[in-house]
PAFI-949903 format. One record per residue (C-alpha): residue in one letter; residue number from 1; x, y, z. Coordinates in steps of 0.02 Angstrom, whole numbers, plus 50000, padded with zeros to 5 digits. Each point is the difference from the previous one (the first is absolute). Layout:
NODE/code/pos/px/py/pz
NODE/a/NUM/X/Y/Z
...
END
This chain:
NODE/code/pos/px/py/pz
NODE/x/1/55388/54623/55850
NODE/x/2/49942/49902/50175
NODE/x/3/50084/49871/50032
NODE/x/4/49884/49830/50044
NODE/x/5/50125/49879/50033
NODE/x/6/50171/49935/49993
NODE/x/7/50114/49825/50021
NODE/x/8/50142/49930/49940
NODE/x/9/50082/50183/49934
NODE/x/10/49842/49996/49900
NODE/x/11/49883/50182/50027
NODE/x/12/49828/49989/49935
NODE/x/13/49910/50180/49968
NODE/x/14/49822/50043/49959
NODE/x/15/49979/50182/49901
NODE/x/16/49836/50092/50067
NODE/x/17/49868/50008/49847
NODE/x/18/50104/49914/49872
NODE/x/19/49964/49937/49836
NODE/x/20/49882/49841/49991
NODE/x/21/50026/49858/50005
NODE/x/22/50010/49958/50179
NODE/x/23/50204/49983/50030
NODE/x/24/50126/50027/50109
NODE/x/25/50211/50033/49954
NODE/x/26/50169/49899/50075
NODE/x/27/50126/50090/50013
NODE/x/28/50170/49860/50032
NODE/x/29/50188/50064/49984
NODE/x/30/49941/50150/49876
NODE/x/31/49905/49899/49906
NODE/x/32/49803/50014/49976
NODE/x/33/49852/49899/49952
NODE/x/34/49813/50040/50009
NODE/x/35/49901/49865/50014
NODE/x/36/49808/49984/49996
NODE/x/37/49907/49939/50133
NODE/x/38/49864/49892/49918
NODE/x/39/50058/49890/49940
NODE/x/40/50178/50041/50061
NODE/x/41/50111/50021/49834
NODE/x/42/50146/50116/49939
NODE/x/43/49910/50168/49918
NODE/x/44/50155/50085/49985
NODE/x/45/50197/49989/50056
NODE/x/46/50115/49854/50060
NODE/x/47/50087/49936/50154
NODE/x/48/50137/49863/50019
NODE/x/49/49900/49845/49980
NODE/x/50/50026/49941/50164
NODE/x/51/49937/50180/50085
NODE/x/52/49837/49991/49882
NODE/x/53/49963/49815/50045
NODE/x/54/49991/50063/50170
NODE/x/55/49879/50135/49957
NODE/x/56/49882/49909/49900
NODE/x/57/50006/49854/50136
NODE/x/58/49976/50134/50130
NODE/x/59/49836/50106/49887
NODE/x/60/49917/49813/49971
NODE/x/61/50008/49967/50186
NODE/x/62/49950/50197/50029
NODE/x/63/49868/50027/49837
NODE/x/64/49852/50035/50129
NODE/x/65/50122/50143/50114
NODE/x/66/50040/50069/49844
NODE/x/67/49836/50040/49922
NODE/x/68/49955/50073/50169
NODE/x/69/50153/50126/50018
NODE/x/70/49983/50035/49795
NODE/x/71/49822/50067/50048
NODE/x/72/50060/50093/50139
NODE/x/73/50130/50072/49893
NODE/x/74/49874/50041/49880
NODE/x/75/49864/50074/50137
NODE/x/76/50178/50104/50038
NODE/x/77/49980/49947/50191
NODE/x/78/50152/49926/50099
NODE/x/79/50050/49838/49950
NODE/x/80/50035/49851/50082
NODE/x/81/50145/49908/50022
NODE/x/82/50002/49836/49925
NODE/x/83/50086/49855/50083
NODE/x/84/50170/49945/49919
NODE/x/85/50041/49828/49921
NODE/x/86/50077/49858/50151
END
């Protein structure tokens, strides 16, 4: 599973061809969420609460990125890195 960005001990993957909806999974001290990216909300999973504000803050701020690197994944070409939450 590529690995699209990371920040704050947080790891965000993207699986190639996975199931719709568009999503990605957060992955934070064995924990893991997947979240969908539009609109971003929890599908599936749970992080500390703190840890998942951070991700849905950062896929808000990164819906656009997302959708982008989820057809990539899709299209099973490389995918890009997506920039990390600041």
């Amino acid at each position: 599973m590529p690995q699209i960005s990371a920040f704050y001990g947080i790891v965000i993957y993207m699986y190639y061809r996975d199931h719709p909806p568009p999503h990605f999974h957060a992955i934070y001290a064995g924990a893991e969420v997947e979240v969908a990216i539009d609109p971003p909300s929890v599908m599936n999973g749970m992080l500390p609460p703190r840890a998942l504000a951070m991700v849905m803050e950062w896929a808000e701020l990164r819906q656009k990125d997302l959708l982008r690197v989820w057809n990539q994944a899709r299209a099973s070409k490389p995918l890009d890195r997506v920039k990390p939450l600041q």
